[in-house]
C-alpha positions in Angstrom: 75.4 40.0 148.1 72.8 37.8 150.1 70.3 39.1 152.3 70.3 37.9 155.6 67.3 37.1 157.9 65.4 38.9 160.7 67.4 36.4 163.1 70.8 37.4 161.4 70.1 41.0 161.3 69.5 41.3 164.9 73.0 39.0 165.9 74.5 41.2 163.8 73.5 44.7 165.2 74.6 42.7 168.7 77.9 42.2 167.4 78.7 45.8 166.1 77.5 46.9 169.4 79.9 45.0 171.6 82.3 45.4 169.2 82.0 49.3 169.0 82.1 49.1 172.9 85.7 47.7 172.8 86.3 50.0 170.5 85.2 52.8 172.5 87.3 51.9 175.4 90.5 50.8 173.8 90.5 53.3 170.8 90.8 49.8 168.5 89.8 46.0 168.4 86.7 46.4 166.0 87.3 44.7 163.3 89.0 41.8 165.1 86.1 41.3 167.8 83.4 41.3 165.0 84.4 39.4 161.9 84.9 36.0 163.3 81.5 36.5 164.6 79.9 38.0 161.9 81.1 35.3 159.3 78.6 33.1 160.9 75.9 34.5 159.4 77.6 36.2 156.1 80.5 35.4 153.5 83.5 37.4 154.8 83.7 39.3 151.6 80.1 41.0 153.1 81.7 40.9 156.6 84.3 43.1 155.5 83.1 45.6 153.4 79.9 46.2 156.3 82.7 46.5 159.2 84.9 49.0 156.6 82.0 51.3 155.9 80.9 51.3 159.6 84.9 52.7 160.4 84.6 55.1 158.1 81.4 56.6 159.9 82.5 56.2 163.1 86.3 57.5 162.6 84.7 60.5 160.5 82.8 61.5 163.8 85.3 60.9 166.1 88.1 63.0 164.0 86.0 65.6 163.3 84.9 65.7 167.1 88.6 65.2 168.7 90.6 67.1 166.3 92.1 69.6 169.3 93.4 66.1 170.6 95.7 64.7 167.7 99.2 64.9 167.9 99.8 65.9 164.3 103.1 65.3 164.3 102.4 61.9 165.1 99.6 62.1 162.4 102.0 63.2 159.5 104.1 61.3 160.5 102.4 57.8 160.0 100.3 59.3 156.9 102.8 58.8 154.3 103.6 54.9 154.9 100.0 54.4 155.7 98.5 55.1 151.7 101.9 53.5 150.6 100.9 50.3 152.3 97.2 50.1 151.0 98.0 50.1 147.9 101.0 47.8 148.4 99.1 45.5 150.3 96.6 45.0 147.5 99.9 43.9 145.3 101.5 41.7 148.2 98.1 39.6 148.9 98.7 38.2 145.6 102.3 37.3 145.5 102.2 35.5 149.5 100.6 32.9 151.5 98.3 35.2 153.4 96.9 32.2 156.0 101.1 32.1 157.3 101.4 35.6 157.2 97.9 36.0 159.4 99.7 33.1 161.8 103.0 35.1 161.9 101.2 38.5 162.7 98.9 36.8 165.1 101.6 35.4 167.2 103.9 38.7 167.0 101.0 40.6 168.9 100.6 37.6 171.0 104.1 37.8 172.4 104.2 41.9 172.7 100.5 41.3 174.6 102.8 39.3 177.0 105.3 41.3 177.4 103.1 44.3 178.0 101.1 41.9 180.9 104.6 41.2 182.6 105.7 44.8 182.7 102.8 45.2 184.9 104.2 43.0 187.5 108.5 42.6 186.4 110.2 46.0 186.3 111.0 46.4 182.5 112.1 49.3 180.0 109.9 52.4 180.0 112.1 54.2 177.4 110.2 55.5 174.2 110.1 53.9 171.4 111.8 56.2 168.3 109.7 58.0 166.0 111.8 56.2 164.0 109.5 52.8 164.0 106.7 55.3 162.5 107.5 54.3 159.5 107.8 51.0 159.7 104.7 50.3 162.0 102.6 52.8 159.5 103.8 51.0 156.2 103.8 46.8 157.5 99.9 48.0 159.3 98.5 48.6 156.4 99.9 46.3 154.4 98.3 43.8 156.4 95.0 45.8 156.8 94.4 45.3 153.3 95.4 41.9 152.9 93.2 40.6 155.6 90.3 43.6 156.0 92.3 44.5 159.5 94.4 43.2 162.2 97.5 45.3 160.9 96.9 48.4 162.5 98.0 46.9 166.2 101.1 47.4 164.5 100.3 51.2 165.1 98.4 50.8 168.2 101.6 49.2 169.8 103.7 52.0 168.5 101.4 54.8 169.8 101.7 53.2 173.2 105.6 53.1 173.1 105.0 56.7 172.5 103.5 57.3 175.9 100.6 59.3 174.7 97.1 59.8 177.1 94.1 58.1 176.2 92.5 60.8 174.7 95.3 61.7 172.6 95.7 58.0 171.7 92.3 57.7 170.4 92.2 60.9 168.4 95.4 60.1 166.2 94.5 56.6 165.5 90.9 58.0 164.9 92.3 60.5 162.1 95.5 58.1 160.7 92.4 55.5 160.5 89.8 57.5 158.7 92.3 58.7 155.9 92.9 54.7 155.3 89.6 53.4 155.8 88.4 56.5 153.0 90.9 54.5 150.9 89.9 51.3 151.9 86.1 51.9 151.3 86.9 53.3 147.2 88.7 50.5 146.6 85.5 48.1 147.7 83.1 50.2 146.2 85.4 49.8 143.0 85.4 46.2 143.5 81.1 46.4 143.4 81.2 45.2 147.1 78.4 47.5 148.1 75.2 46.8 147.2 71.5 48.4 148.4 71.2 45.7 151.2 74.9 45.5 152.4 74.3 49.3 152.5 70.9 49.0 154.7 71.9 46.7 156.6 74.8 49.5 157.6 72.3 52.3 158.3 70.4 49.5 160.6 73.5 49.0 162.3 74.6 52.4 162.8 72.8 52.8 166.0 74.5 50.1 167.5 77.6 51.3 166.9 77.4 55.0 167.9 75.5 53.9 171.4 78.4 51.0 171.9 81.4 53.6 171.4 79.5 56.5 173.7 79.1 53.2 176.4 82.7 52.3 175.5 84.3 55.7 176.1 82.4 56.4 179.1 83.8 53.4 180.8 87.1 54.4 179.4 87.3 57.6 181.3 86.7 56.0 184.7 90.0 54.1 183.9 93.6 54.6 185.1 96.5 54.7 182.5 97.5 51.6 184.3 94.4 50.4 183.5 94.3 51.7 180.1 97.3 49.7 179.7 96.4 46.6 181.0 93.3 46.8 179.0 95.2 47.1 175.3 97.1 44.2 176.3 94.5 42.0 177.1 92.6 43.3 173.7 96.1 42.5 171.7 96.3 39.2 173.1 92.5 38.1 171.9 93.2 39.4 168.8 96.8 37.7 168.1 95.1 34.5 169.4 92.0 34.7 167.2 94.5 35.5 164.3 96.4 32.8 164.6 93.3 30.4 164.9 91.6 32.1 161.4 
C-alpha cells in the first residue's frame, strides 16, 4: 500500500469531509461521493478498504448513539439477506461481468431517482411498498456492496423510503443494518492484508473530517422538511446511478 503525499493527504481529508456531510444529511451516499475522487490520488483497492474502515467508525457511533430510533423489525428483518449477500457477493464477482452489472445498477437507480423527482410535481402512488421486497433489496444490496466496495445498499435506501419512515428513523436502521455489514466487510479486507500501518494512519488523520462533516450534515438535515428530505435522496440517487454508469 503506497503512501501518499502531504498534497494528497490533505485532498483526501477534503473529500471524506464532504462526503461525510452528504452522508450526514441523507443517511447514505458516502462511498459513492468519495471513491471516484479519491482514486485520483490512490489505487481503488486503497480507496476502498480507507472508505470501509471509516463506515465502520462512523456507523458504530451513530448505532450506538440512535439505538431508541431503529425500527428493529425493519432491522431483523433485512439482517438475514444482508450477511447472505456478502458472502455471495464475494462468489458472484467472480463468475459475472462486474463493469455491466455496475452499468445495469447505475441506470436502475437512475430511473427510480426520476421517478421519485416526478412524484414531486405528477400525482403518483403513495402506497407502501411490502416488507416483502426486504428481502430482496437486503440480499441484491449487498451483493453488489461487495462486488464493487458499495453502491448496492441504495437498493435498501429506496426500500426504507417506500416504507415511509422519518428521517431519524431512517438513518438509525440503515446506520445499524450498515454496521453489522461493514463489520463483515472490514474482516474480510483485513483477511485479504488490505490494511496496512499507513492505510491505517491515514484513517485516524481522516477521522476528524469525517465526524465534523456528518455533525454539519445532520445539522442541516434537521432544518429540512420530509418533502425536502425526499427531494434530497433523489437528487443523491441520481448522482450516484449517473457516476455508476460512467465507472
Amino acid at each position: 500500500m503506497p503512501d501518499i503525499g502531504a498534497v494528497a493527504t490533505l485532498f483526501t481529508a477534503a473529500v471524506v469531509l464532504g462526503a461525510y456531510v452528504v452522508r450526514g444529511v441523507s443517511g447514505f451516499g458516502t462511498s459513492l461521493v468519495a471513491i471516484p475522487l479519491l482514486v485520483f490520488v490512490m489505487p481503488i483497492h486503497a480507496a476502498v478498504p480507507l472508505m470501509t474502515v471509516l463506515g465502520l467508525c462512523v456507523t458504530l457511533m451513530l448505532g450506538v448513539r440512535d439505538r431508541g430510533h431503529v425500527r428493529w423489525d425493519e432491522m431483523w428483518r433485512l439482517l438475514g439477506p444482508t450477511l447472505a449477500g456478502v458472502f455471495a457477493g464475494i462468489y458472484v464477482f467472480s463468475l459475472l461481468d462486474a463493469r455491466f452489472m455496475q452499468k445495469l445498477l447505475g441506470a436502475f437507480i437512475v430511473s427510480y431517482a426520476v421517478y421519485m423527482i416526478a412524484s414531486q410535481f405528477v400525482r403518483t402512488s403513495t402506497a407502501r411498498c411490502s416488507t416483502r421486497w426486504a428481502y430482496p433489496a437486503g440480499f441484491i444490496s449487498t451483493v453488489i456492496d461487495s462486488m464493487f466496495g458499495g453502491g448496492g445498499g441504495l437498493l435498501v435506501v429506496i426500500y426504507m423510503h417506500r416504507r415511509g419512515y422519518d428521517p431519524v428513523a431512517f438513518r438509525a436502521t440503515l446506520s445499524v443494518l450498515w454496521l453489522v455489514e461493514l463489520i463483515v466487510r472490514v474482516g474480510g479486507y483485513a483477511v485479504g492484508g488490505y490494511y496496512d500501518r499507513s492505510l491505517l494512519v491515514l484513517a485516524l488523520v481522516c477521522l476528524p473530517a469525517m465526524v465534523l462533516g456528518n455533525r454539519a450534515g445532520e445539522a442541516i438535515s434537521r432544518t429540512m422538511s420530509q418533502q425536502s428530505f425526499a427531494r434530497l435522496i433523489a437528487a443523491v440517487l441520481f448522482a450516484s446511478g449517473v457516476s455508476l454508469m460512467l465507472k
